[in-house]
One Martini backbone bead per residue (centre of mass of N, CA, C, O) as a GRO file, in nm:
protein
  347
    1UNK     BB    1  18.951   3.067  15.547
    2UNK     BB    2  18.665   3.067  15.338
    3UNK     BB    3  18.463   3.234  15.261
    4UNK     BB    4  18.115   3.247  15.178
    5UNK     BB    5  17.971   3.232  14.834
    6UNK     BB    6  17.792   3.359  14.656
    7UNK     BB    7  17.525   3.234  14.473
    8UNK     BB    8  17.249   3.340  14.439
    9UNK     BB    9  16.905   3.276  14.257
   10UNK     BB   10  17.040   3.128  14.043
   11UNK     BB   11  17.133   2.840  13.889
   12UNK     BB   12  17.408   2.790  13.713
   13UNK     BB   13  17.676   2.666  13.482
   14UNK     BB   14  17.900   2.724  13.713
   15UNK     BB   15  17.766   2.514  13.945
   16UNK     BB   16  17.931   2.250  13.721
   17UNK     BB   17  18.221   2.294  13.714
   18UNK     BB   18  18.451   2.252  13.991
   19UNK     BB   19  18.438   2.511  14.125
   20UNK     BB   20  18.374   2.736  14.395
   21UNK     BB   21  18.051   2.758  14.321
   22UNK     BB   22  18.021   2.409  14.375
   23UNK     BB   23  18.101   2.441  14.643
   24UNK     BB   24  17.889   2.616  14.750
   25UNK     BB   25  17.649   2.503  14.682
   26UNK     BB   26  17.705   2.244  14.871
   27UNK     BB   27  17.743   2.387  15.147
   28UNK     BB   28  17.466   2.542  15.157
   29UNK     BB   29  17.258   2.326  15.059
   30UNK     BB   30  17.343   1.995  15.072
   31UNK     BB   31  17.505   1.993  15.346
   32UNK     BB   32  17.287   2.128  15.533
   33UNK     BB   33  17.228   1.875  15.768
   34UNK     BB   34  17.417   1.658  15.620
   35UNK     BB   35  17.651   1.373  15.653
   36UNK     BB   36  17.636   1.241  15.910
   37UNK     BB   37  17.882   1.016  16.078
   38UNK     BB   38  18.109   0.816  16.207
   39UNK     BB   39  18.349   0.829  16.372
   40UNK     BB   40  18.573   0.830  16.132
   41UNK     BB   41  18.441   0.962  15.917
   42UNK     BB   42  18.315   1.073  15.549
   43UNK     BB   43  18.102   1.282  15.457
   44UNK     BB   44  17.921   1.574  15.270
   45UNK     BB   45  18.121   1.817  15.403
   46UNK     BB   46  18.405   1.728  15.313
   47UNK     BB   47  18.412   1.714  14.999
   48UNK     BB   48  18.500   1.438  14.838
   49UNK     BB   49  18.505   1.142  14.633
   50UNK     BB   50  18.326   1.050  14.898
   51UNK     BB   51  18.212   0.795  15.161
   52UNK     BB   52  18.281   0.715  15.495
   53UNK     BB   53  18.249   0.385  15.661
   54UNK     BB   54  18.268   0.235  15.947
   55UNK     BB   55  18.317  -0.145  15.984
   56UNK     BB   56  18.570  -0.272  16.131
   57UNK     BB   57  18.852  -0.400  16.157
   58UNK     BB   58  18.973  -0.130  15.971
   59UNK     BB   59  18.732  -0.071  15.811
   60UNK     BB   60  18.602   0.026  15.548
   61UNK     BB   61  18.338   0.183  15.340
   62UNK     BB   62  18.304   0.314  14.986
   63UNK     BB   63  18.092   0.610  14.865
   64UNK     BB   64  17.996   0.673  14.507
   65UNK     BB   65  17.814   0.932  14.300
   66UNK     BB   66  17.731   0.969  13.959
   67UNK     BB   67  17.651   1.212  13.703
   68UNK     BB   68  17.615   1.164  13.312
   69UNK     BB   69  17.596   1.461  13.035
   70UNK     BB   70  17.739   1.412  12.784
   71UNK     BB   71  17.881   1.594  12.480
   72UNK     BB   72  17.915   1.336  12.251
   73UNK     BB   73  17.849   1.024  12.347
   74UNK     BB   74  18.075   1.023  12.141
   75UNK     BB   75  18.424   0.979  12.182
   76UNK     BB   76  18.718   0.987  12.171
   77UNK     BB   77  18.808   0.700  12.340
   78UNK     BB   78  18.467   0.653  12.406
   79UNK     BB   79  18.180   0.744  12.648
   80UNK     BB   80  17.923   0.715  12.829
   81UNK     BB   81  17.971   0.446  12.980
   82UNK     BB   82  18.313   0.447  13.023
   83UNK     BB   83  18.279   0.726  13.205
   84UNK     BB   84  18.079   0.604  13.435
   85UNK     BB   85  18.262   0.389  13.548
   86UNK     BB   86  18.494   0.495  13.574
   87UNK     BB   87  18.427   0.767  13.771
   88UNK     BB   88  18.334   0.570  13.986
   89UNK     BB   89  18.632   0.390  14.049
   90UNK     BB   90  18.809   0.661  14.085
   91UNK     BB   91  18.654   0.781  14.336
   92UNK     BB   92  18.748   0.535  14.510
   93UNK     BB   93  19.047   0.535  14.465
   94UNK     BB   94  19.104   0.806  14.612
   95UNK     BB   95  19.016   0.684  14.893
   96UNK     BB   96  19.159   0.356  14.888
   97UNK     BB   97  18.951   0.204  14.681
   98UNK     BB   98  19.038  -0.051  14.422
   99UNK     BB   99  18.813  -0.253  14.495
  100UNK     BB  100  18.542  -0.323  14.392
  101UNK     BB  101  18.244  -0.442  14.411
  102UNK     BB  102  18.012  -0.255  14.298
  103UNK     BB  103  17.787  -0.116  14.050
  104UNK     BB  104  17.523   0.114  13.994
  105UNK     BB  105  17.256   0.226  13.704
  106UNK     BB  106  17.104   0.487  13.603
  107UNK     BB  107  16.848   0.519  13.291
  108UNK     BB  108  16.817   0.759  13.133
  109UNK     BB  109  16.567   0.863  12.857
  110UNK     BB  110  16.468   0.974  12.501
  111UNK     BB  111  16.287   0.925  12.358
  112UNK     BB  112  16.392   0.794  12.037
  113UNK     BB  113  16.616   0.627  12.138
  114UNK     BB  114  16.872   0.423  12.005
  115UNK     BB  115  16.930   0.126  12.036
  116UNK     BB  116  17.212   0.074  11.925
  117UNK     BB  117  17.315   0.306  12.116
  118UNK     BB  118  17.229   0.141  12.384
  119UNK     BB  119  17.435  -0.093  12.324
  120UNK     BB  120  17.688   0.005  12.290
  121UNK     BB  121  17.730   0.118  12.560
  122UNK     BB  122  17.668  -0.152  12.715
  123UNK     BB  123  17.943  -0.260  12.623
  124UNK     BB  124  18.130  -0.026  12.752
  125UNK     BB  125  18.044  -0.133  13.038
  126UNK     BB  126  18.150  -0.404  13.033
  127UNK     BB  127  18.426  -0.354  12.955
  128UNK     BB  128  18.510  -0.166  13.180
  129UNK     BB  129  18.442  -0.329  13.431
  130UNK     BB  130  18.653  -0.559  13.337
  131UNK     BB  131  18.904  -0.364  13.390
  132UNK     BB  132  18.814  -0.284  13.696
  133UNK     BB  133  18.647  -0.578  13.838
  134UNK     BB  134  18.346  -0.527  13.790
  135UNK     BB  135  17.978  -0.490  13.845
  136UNK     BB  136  17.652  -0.459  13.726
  137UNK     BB  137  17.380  -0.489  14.004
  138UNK     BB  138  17.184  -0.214  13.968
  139UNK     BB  139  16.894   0.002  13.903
  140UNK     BB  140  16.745   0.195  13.643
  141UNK     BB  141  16.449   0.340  13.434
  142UNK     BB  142  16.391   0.640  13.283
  143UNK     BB  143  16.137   0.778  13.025
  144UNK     BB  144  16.128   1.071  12.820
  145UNK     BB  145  16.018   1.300  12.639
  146UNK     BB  146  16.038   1.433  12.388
  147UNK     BB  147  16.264   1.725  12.467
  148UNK     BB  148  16.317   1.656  12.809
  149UNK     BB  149  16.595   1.519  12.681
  150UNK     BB  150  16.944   1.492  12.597
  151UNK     BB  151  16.905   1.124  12.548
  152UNK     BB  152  17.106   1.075  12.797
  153UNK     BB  153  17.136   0.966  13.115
  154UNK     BB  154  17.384   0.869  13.411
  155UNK     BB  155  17.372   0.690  13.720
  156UNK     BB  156  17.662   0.578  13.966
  157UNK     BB  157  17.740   0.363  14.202
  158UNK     BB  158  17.987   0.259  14.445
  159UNK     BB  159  18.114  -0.004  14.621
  160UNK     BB  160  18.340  -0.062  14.880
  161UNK     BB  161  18.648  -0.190  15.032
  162UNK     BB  162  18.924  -0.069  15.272
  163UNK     BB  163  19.238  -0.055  15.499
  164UNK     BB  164  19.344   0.234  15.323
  165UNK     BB  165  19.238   0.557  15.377
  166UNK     BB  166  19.266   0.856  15.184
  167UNK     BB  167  19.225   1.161  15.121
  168UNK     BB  168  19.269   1.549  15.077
  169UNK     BB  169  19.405   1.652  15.365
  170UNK     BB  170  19.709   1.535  15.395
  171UNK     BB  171  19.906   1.777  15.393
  172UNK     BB  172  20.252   1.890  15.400
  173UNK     BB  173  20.554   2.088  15.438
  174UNK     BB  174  20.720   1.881  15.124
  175UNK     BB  175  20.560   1.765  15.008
  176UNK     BB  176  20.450   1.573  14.705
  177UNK     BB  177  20.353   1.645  14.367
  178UNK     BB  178  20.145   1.392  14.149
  179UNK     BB  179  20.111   1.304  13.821
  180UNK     BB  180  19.992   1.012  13.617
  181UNK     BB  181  19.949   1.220  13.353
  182UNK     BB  182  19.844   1.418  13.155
  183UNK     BB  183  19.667   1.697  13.040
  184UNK     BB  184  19.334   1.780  12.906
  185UNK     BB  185  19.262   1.523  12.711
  186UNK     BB  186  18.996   1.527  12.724
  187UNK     BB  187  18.831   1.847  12.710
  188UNK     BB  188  18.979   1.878  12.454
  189UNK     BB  189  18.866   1.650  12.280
  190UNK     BB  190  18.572   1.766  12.290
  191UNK     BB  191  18.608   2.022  12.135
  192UNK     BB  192  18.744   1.913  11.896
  193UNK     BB  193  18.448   1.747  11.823
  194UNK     BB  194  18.239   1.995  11.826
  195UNK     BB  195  18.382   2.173  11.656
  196UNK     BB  196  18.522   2.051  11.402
  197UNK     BB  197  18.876   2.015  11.398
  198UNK     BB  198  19.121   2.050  11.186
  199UNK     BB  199  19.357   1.786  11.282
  200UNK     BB  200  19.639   1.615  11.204
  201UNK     BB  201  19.561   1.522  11.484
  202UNK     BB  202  19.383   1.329  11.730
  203UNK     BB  203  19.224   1.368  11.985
  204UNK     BB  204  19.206   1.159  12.330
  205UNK     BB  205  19.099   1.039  12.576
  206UNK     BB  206  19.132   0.961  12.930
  207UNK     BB  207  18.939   0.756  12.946
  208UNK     BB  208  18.992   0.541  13.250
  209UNK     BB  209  19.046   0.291  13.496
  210UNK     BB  210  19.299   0.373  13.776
  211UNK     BB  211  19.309   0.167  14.049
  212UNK     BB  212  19.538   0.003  13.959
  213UNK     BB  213  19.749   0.200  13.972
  214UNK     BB  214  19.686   0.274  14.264
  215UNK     BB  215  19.748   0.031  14.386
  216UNK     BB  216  20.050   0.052  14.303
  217UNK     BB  217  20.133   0.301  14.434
  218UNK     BB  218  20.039   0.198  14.765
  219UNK     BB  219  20.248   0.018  14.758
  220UNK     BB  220  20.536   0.189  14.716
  221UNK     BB  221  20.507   0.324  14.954
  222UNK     BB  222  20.316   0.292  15.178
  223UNK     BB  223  20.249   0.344  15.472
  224UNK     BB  224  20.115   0.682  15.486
  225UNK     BB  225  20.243   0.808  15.232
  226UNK     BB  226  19.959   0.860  15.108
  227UNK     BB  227  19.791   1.189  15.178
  228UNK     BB  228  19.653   1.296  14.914
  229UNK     BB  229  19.379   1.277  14.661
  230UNK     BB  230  19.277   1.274  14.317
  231UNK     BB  231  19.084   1.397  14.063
  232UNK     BB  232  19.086   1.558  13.790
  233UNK     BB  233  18.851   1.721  13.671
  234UNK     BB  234  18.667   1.960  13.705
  235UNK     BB  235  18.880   2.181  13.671
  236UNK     BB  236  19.115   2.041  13.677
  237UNK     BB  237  19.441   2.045  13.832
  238UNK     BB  238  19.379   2.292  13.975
  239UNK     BB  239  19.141   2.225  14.132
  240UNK     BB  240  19.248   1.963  14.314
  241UNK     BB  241  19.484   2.153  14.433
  242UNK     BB  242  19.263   2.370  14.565
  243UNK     BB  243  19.150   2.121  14.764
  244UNK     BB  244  19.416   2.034  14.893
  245UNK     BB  245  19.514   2.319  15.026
  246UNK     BB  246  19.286   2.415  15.181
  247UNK     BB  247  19.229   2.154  15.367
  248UNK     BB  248  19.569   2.129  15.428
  249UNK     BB  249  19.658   2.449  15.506
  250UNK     BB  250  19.853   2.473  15.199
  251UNK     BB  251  20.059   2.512  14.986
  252UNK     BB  252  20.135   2.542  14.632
  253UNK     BB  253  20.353   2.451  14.404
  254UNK     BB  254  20.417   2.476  14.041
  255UNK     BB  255  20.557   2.328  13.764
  256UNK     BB  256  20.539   2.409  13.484
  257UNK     BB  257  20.738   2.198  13.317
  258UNK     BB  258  20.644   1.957  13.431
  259UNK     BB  259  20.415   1.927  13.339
  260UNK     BB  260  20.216   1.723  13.171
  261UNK     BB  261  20.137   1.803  12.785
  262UNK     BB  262  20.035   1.745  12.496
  263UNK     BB  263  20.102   1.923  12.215
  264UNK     BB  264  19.820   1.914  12.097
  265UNK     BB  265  19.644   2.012  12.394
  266UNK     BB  266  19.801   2.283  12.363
  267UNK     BB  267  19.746   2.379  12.046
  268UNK     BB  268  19.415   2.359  12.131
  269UNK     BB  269  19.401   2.578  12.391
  270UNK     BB  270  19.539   2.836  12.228
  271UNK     BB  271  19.304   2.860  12.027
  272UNK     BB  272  19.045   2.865  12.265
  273UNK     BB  273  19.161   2.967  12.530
  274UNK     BB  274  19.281   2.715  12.692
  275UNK     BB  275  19.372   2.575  12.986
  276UNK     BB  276  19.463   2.283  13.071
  277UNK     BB  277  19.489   2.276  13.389
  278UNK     BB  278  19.140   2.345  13.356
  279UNK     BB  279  19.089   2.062  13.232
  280UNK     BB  280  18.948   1.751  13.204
  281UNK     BB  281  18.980   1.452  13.357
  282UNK     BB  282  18.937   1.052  13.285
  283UNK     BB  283  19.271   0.905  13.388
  284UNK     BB  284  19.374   1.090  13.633
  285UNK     BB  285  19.593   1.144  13.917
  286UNK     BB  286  19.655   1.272  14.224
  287UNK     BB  287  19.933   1.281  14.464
  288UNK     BB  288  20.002   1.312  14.760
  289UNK     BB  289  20.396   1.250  14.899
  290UNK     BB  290  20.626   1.193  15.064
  291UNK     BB  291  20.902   1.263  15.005
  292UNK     BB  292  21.099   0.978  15.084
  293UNK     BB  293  20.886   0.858  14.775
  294UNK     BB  294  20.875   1.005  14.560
  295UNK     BB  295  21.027   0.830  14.364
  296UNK     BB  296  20.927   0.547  14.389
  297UNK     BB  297  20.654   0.642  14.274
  298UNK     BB  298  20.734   0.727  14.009
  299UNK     BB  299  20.854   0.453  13.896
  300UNK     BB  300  20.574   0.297  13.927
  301UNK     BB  301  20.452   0.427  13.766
  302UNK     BB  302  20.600   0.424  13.481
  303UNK     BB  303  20.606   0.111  13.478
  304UNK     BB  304  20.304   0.137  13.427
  305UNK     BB  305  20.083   0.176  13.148
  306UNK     BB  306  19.943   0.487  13.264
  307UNK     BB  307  20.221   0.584  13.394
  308UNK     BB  308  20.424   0.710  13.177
  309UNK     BB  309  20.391   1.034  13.236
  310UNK     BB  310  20.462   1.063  13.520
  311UNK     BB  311  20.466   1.347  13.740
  312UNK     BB  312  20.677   1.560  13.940
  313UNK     BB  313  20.522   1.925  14.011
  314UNK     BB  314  20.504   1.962  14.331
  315UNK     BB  315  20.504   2.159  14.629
  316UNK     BB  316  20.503   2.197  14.972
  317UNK     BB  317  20.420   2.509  15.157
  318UNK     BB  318  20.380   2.757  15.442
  319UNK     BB  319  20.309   2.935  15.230
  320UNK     BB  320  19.966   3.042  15.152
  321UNK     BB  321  19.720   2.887  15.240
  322UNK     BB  322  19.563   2.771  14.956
  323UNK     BB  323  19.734   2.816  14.750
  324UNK     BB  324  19.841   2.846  14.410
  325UNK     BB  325  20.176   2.820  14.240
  326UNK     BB  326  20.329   2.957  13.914
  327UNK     BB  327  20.652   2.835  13.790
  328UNK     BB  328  20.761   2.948  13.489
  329UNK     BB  329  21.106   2.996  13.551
  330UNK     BB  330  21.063   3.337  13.544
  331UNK     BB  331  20.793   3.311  13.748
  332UNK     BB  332  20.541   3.393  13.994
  333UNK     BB  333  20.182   3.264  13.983
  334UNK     BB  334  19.840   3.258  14.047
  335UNK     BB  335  19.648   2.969  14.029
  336UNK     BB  336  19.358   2.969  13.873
  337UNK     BB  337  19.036   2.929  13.871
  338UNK     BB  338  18.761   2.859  13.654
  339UNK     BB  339  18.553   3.087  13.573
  340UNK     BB  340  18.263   2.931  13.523
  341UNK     BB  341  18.180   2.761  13.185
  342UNK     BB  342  18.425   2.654  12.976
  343UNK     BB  343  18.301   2.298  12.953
  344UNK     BB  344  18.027   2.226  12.888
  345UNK     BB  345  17.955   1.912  12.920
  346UNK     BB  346  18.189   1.623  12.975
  347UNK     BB  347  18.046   1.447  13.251
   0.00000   0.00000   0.00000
């Protein structure tokens, strides 16, 4: 176990980055003494991508809420309206529910915030929504004095039902680790649209809803066989692989030449000096595998229009638990989480 690391007297932007700050943060202060379910469900101690309550019948209700402050608000590939859908379908699918009943959204604006463009995102909300099967049924709207925000803030809540519930945790040695296509590819177009870096290509983000891929996924596996899901966001595939071996207490081995990665999101991490490992995504997902179905799961993606790029990248080892190891072929080094905020504001 990781002993709880000090906090300090006040909140960073660390504390807002997706690894070990953010979790110590949730743990010490948000978590504590709140979160208590019932028996076989999911609260906020677990610190998953949702919370888990038994509702009989082997059915699960599982619900997760996010809020989303991207600048800026419009980006190659999507917008916040888009991301703030996504996000909150993607990490129903995470728990394996797949099919959202509805979503939730409060929408913070500031003064002087343009009708034109509060139009254009909920155009981007209807659509995304209807890609995902789902739709916003309530919500909430409070407006700020100009200069109290900047811009607009949107937070989401989704509520499914699922009989097939899975978590981050039930990795074991020999398991294989699946992610179902590029990394990296939403942190690094949002900086390289900030920077306005004059790219031959242009980066874009691979924000958007992976319910129904994911939902492919645990068909060709089968029961039981998917045993632990993750979406890579802040913190990107390190951060989500470092929460999956932790609280599975397996080591993790991961195949540098494996991952996939596009030429583009490659080298434009080596101009800013950021690894895409490290950097965020808003429509790929991460998945602990059975060994015995890791190829047909790997097919299934593939076969998906969303999995085209889906790489089996690493697997579970009883050594070093918790540790993640990354081995360039050349040799193996442990693969470090992101320390401060990177990329300061992208989710």
């Amino acid at each position: 176990m990781r002993g709880l690391r000090p906090l300090g007297d006040r909140v960073t932007m660390e504390h807002g980055a997706g690894g070990g700050a953010m979790r110590a943060l949730i743990e010490q202060i948000f978590a504590d003494g709140l979160g208590d379910v019932a028996a076989g469900g999911v609260g906020l101690a677990a610190m998953d991508d949702g919370a888990v309550l038994p509702v009989g019948d082997g059915r699960w209700l599982v619900i997760t809420t996010d809020s989303h402050v991207i600048q800026p608000i419009f980006f190659p590939g999507g917008d916040i309206g888009r991301l703030s859908v996504s996000g909150t379908v993607n990490d129903l699918a995470m728990m394996g529910a797949t099919e959202p009943l509805a979503l939730t959204c409060a929408t913070i604006l500031e003064d002087g915030f343009r009708r034109d463009d509060l139009e254009r995102i909920w155009r981007s909300i209807r659509a995304t929504c209807a890609e995902a099967g789902t739709t916003v049924v309530t919500g909430d709207t409070k407006v700020m004095r100009h200069g109290e925000l900047d811009g607009i803030v949107l937070n989401t809540t989704g509520i499914a039902l699922t009989d097939r519930f899975v978590g981050d945790a039930g990795l074991r040695p020999g398991d294989r680790l699946l992610v179902t296509g590029t990394v990296g590819d939403h942190g690094l177009a949002i900086m390289a649209t900030r920077n306005e870096l004059a790219l031959e290509t242009a980066l874009c983000s691979d924000v958007g809803p992976v319910n129904g891929l994911v939902r492919a996924l645990l068909d060709a596996a089968g029961p039981g066989n998917v045993v632990a899901m993750k979406d890579p966001t802040r913190g990107g595939l390190s951060s989500a692989l470092h929460e999956m071996a932790h609280k599975s207490k397996v080591g993790i081995v991961v195949e540098e030449q494996a991952v996939p990665v596009r030429d583009e999101v490659r080298a434009v991490g080596e101009l800013l000096g950021i690894d895409p490992l490290l950097v965020a995504n808003e429509g790929k997902a991460v998945l602990g595998v059975r060994p015995e179905v890791a190829e047909a799961v790997l097919a299934a993606a593939r076969a998906h229009p969303l999995g085209k790029d889906a790489a089996l990248v690493g697997v579970c080892v009883a050594e070093r638990p918790g540790a993640v190891v990354l081995d360039t072929g050349f040799g193996r080094r442990l693969l470090g989480e992101a320390t401060g905020e990177l990329l300061p504001r992208i989710c």
